[in-house]
FITI-496660 format. One record per residue (C-alpha): x, y, z; residue number from 1. Coordinates in nm, 4 decimals, padded with zeros to 6 digits, m for minus. Layout:
N
x: X y: Y z: Z num: NUM
...
end
This chain:
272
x: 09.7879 y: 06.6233 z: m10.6396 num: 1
x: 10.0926 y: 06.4329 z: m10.8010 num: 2
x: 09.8484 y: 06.2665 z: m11.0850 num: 3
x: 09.7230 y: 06.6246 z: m11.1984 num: 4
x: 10.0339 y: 06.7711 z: m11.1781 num: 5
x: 10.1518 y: 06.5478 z: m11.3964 num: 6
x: 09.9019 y: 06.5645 z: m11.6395 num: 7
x: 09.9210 y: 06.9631 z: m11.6859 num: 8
x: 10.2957 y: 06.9182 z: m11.7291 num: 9
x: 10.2873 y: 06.6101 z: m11.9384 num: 10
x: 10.0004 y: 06.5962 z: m12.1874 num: 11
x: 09.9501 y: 06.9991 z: m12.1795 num: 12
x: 10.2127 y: 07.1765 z: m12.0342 num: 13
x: 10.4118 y: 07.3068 z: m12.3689 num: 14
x: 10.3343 y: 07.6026 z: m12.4963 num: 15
x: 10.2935 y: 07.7589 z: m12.8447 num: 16
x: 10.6042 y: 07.8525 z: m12.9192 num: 17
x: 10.7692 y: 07.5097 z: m12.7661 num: 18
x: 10.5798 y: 07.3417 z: m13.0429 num: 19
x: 10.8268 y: 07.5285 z: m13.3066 num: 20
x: 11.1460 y: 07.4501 z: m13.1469 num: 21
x: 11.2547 y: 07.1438 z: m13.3463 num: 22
x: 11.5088 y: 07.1452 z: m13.1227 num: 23
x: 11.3433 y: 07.0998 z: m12.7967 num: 24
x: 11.4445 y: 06.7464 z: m12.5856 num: 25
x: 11.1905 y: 06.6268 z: m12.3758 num: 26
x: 11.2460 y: 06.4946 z: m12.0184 num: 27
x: 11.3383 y: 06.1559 z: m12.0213 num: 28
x: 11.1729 y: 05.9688 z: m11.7204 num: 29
x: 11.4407 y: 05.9891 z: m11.5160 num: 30
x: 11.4328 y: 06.4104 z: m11.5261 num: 31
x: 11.0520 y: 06.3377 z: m11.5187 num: 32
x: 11.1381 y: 06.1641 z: m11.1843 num: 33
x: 11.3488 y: 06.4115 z: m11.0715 num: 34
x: 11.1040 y: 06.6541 z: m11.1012 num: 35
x: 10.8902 y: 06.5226 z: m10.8493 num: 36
x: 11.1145 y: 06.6713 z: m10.5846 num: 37
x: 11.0947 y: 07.0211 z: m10.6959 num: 38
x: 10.7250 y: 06.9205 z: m10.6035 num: 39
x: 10.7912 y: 06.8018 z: m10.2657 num: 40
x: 11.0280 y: 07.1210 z: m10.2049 num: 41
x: 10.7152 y: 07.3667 z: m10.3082 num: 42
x: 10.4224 y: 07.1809 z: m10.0391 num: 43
x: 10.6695 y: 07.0855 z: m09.7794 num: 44
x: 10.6250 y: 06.7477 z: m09.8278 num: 45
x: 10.8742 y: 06.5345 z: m09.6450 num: 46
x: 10.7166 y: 06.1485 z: m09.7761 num: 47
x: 10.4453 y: 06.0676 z: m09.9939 num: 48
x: 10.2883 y: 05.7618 z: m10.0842 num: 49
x: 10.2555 y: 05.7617 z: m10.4610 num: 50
x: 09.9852 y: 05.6362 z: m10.6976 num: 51
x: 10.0856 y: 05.6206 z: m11.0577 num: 52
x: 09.9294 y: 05.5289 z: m11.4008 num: 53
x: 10.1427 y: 05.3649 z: m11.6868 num: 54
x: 10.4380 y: 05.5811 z: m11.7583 num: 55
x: 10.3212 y: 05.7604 z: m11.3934 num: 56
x: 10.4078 y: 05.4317 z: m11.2533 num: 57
x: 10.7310 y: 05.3810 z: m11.3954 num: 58
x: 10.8065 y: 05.7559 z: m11.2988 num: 59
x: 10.7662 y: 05.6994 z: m10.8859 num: 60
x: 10.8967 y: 05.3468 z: m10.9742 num: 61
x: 11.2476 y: 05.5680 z: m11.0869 num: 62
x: 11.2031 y: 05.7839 z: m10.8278 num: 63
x: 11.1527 y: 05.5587 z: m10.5184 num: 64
x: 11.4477 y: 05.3516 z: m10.6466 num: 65
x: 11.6418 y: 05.6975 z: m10.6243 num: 66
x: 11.4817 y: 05.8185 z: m10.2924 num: 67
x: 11.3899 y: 05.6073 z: m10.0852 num: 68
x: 11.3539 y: 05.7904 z: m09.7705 num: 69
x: 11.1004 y: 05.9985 z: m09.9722 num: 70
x: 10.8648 y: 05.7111 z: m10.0504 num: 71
x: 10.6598 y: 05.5997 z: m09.7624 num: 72
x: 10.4544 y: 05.3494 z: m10.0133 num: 73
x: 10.3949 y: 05.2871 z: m10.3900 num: 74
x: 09.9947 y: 05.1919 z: m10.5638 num: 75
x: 10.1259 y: 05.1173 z: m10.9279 num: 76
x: 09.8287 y: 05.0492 z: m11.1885 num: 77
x: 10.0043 y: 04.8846 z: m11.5384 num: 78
x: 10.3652 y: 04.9550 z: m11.4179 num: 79
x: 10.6415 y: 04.8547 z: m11.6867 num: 80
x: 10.9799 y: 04.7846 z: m11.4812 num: 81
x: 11.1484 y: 04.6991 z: m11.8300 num: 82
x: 11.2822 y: 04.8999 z: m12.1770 num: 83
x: 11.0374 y: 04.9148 z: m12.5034 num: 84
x: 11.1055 y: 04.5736 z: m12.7083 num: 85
x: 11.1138 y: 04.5652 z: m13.0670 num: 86
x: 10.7444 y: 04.6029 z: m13.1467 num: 87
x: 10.6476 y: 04.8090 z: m12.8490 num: 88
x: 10.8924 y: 05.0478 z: m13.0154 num: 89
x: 10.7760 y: 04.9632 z: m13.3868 num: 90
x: 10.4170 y: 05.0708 z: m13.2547 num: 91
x: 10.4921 y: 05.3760 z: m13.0757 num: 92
x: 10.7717 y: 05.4751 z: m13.3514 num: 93
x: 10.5212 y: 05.4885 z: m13.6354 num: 94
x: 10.2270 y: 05.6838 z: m13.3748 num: 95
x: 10.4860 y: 05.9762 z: m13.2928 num: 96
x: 10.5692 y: 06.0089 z: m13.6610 num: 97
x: 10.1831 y: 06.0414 z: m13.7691 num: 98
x: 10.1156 y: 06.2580 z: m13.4669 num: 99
x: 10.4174 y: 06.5327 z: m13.5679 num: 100
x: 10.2672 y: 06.5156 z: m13.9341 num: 101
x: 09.9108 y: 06.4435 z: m13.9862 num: 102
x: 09.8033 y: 06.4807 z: m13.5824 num: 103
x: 09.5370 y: 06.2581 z: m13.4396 num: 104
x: 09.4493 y: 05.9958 z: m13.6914 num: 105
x: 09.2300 y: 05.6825 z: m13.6833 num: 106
x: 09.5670 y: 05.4889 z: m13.6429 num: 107
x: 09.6753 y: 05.6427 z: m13.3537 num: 108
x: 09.3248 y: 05.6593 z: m13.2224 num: 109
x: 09.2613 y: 05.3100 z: m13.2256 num: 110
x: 09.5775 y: 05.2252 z: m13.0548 num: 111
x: 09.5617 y: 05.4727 z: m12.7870 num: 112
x: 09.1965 y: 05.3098 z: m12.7383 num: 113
x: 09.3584 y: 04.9190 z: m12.6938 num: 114
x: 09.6721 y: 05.0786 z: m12.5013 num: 115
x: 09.4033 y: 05.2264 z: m12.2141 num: 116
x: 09.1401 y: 04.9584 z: m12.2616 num: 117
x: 09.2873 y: 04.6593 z: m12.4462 num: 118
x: 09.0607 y: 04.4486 z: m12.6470 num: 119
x: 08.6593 y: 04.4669 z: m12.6973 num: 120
x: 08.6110 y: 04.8033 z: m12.4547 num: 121
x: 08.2991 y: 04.8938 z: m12.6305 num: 122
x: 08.1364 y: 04.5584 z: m12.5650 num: 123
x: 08.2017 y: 04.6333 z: m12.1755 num: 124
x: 08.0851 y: 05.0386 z: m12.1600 num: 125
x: 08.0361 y: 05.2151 z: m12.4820 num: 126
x: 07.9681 y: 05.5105 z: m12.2929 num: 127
x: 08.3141 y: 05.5587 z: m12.1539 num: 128
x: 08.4489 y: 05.4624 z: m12.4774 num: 129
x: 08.3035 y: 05.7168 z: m12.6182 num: 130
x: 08.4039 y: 05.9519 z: m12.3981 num: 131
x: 08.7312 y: 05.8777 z: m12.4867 num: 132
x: 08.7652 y: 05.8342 z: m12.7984 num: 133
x: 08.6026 y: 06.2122 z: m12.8006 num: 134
x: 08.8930 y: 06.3341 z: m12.5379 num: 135
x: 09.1624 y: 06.2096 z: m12.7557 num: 136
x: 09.0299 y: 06.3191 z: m13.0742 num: 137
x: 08.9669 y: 06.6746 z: m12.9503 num: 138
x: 09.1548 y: 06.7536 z: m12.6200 num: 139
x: 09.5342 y: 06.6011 z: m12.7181 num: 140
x: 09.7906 y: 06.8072 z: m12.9010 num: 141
x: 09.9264 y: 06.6057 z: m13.1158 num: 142
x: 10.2649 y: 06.7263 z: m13.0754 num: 143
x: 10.3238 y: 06.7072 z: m12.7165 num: 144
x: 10.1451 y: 06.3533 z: m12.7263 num: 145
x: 10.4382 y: 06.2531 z: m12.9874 num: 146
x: 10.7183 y: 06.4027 z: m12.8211 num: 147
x: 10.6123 y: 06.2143 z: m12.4527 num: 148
x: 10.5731 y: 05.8553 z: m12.6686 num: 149
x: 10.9392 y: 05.9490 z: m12.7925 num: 150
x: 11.0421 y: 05.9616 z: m12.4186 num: 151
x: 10.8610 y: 05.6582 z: m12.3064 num: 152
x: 10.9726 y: 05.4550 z: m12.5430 num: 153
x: 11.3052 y: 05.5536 z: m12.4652 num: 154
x: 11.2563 y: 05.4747 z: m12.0962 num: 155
x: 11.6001 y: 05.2356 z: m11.9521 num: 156
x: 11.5448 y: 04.9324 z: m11.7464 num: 157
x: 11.4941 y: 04.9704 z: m11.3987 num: 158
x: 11.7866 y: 04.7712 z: m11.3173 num: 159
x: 11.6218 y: 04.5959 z: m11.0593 num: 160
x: 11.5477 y: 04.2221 z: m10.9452 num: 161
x: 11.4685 y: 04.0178 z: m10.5919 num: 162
x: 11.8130 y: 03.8827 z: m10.5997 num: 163
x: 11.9840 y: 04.2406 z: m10.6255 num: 164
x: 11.8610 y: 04.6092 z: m10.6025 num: 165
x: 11.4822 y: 04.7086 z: m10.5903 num: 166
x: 11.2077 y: 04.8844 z: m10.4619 num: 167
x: 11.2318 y: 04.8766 z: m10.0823 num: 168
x: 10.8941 y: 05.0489 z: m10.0025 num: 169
x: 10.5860 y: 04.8860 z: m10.0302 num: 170
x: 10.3962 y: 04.8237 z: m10.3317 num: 171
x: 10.0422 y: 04.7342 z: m10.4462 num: 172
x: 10.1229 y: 04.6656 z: m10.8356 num: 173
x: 09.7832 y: 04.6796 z: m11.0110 num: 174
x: 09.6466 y: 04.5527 z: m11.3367 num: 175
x: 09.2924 y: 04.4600 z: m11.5249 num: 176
x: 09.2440 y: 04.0886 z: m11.6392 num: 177
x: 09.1658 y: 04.2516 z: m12.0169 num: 178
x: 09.4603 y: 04.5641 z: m11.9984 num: 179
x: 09.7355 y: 04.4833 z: m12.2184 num: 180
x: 10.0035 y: 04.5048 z: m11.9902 num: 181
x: 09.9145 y: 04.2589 z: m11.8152 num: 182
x: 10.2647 y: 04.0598 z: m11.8715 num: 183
x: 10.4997 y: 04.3999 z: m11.7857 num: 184
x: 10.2666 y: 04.3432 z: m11.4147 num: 185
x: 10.4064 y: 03.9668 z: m11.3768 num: 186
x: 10.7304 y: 04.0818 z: m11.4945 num: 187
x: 10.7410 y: 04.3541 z: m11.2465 num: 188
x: 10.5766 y: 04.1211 z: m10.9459 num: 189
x: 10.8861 y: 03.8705 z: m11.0110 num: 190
x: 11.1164 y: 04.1759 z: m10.9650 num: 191
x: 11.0001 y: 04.2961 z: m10.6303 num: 192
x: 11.1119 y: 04.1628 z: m10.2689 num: 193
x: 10.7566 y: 03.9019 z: m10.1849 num: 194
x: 10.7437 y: 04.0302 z: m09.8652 num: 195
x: 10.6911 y: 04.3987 z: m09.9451 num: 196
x: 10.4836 y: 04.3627 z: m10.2960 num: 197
x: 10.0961 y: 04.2379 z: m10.3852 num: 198
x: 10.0153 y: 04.1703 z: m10.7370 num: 199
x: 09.6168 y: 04.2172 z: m10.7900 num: 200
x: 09.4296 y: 04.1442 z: m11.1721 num: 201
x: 09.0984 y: 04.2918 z: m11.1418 num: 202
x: 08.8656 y: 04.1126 z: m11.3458 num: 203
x: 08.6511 y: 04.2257 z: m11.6466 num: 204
x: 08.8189 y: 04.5111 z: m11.6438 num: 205
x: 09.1310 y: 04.6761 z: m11.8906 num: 206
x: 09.0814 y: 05.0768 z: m11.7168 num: 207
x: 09.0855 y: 04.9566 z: m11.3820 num: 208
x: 09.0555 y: 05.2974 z: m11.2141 num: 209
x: 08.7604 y: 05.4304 z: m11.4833 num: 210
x: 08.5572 y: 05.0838 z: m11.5337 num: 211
x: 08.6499 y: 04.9049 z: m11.1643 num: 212
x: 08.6372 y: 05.2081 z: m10.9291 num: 213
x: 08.5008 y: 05.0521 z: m10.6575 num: 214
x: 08.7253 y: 04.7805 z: m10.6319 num: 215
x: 09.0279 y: 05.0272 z: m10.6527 num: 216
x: 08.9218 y: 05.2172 z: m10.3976 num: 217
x: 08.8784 y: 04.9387 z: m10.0994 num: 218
x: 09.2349 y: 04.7742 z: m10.2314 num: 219
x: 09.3995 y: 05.0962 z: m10.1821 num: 220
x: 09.2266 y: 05.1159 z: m09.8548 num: 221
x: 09.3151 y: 04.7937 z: m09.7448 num: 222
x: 09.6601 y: 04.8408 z: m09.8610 num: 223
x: 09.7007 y: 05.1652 z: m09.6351 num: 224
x: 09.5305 y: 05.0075 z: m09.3516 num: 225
x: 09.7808 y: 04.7116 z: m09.3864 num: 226
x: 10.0369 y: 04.9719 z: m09.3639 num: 227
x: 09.9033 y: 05.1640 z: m09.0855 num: 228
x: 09.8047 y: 05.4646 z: m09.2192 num: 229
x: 09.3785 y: 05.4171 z: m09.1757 num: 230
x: 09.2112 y: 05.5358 z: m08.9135 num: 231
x: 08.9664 y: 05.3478 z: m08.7065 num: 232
x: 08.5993 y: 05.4763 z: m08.8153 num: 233
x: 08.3877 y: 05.4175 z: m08.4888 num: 234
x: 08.4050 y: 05.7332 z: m08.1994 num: 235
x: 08.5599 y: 05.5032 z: m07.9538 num: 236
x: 08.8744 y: 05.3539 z: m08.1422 num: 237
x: 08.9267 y: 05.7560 z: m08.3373 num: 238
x: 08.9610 y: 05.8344 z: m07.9430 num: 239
x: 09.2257 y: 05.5222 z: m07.8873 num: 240
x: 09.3917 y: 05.6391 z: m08.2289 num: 241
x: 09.4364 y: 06.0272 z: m08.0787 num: 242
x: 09.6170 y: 05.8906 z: m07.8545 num: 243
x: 09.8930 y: 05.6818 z: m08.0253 num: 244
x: 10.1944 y: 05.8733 z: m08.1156 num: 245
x: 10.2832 y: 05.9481 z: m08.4640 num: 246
x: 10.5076 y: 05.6419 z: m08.4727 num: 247
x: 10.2630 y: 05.4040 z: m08.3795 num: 248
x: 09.9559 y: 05.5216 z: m08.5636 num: 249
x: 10.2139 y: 05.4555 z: m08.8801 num: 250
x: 10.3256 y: 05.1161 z: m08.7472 num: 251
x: 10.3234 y: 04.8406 z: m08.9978 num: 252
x: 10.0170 y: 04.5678 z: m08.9148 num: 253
x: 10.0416 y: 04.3502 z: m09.2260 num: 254
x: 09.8467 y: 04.0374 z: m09.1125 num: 255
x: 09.8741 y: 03.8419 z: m09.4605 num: 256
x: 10.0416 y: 03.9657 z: m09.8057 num: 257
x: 09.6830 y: 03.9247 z: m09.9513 num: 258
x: 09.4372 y: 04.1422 z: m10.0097 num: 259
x: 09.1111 y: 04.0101 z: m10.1172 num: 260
x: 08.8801 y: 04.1967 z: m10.2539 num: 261
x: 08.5035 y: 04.1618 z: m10.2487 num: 262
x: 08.1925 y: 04.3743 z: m10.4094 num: 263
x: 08.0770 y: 04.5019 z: m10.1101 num: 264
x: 08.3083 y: 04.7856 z: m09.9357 num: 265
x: 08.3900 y: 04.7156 z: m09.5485 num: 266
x: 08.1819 y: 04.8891 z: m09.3126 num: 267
x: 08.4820 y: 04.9520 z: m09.0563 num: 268
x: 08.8390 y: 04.9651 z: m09.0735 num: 269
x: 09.0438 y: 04.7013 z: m08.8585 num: 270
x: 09.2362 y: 04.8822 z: m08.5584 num: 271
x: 09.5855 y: 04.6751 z: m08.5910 num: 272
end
């Protein structure tokens, strides 16, 4: 719900007319953050566990640092806990400047290709390449594109560290062994409290949710089932889990700050 929402408003939620305003400011990701409770306000919502995406990430990394009582658990796939250095913002400078004047070039394509992919993405699956490579060319307005980089780029430090303030809900901070941002995931792991943070590189892989699906799927089931939010799968223990109050069907039952991940998906959930 969250991730779509977020598209629509961030990639193409301005209108026509916003496009003329020379004027307009876009959110930075702190008012991005913020709006996620106007969000929980509309469904009722009362805690969430969040999954985010790049700059997704960072936005219910802000927010869960700002409510934490709203945060029940955080899945973070290439989260950057740090500001834009020098060539990040370079990079990103020069793409926002060709998208507001000549659009969607070869430039910006090719970047936007090793920014989602990293290196050699053809060589793995041309097909979803392709696919891409199409989306972007055809399906991105230019403008809104360069006016969200602007924000990004802009985004503050977290402000956080093991030592001092930091994320105080779970999280399972994801990356692919090829994805770029590889280093922001280390520099975030060394950031969060051990005890309530698991760092996983999926290998051959820079897209982990479009070219690793499978594997994303059981770690984010293992990591709610280490939280205690799975259900038992066989008619017997669904009976036993009726039967627990709310409090303890959501207990914690973290038996090791692993989680291993193998090709084949587990045929029953562990009752904790």
């Amino acid at each position: 719900m969250l991730s779509e929402w977020f598209t629509t408003a961030l990639i193409k939620g301005i209108p026509f007319w916003l496009e003329q305003q020379t004027r307009y400011i876009y959110p930075t990701m702190d008012e991005l953050a913020n709006q996620i409770n106007y969000v929980l306000v509309h469904f009722g919502i009362k805690s969430f566990i969040g999954f985010g995406v790049g700059a997704g990430a960072n936005i219910l990394a802000r927010f869960s640092l700002a409510q934490p009582k709203k945060v029940d658990a955080l899945a973070l796939v290439n989260c950057t806990s740090n500001q834009a250095g020098w060539i990040e913002w370079a990079y990103q400078k020069m793409n926002s400047r060709s998208l507001r004047t000549r659009g969607m070039t070869q430039a910006v394509l090719d970047y936007l290709m090793w920014h989602h992919f990293g290196r050699y993405s053809e060589e793995r699956n041309r097909d979803l390449s392709q696919m891409y490579r199409n989306y972007f060319s055809r399906n991105v307005n230019p403008t809104n594109l360069s006016l969200f980089i602007d924000a990004y780029v802009q985004r503050t430090d977290l402000g956080i560290g093991r030592d001092t303030d930091t994320i105080k809900v779970p999280v399972l901070n994801i990356t692919g062994a090829m994805s770029p941002h590889v280093d922001d995931t280390v520099t975030l792991n060394g950031r969060l409290h051990p005890s309530k943070s698991t760092w996983m590189k999926i290998s051959d892989c820079g897209m982990v949710l479009e070219e690793q699906p499978g594997k994303i799927s059981e770690a984010f089931r293992l990591f709610l089932q280490g939280e205690g939010y799975v259900a038992p799968l066989s008619p017997t223990k669904i009976v036993a889990f009726r039967r627990l109050s709310d409090a303890e069907r959501r207990r914690p039952c973290r038996h090791s700050p692993v989680i291993r991940i193998t090709e084949n998906p587990i045929s029953e959930a562990v009752v904790c």
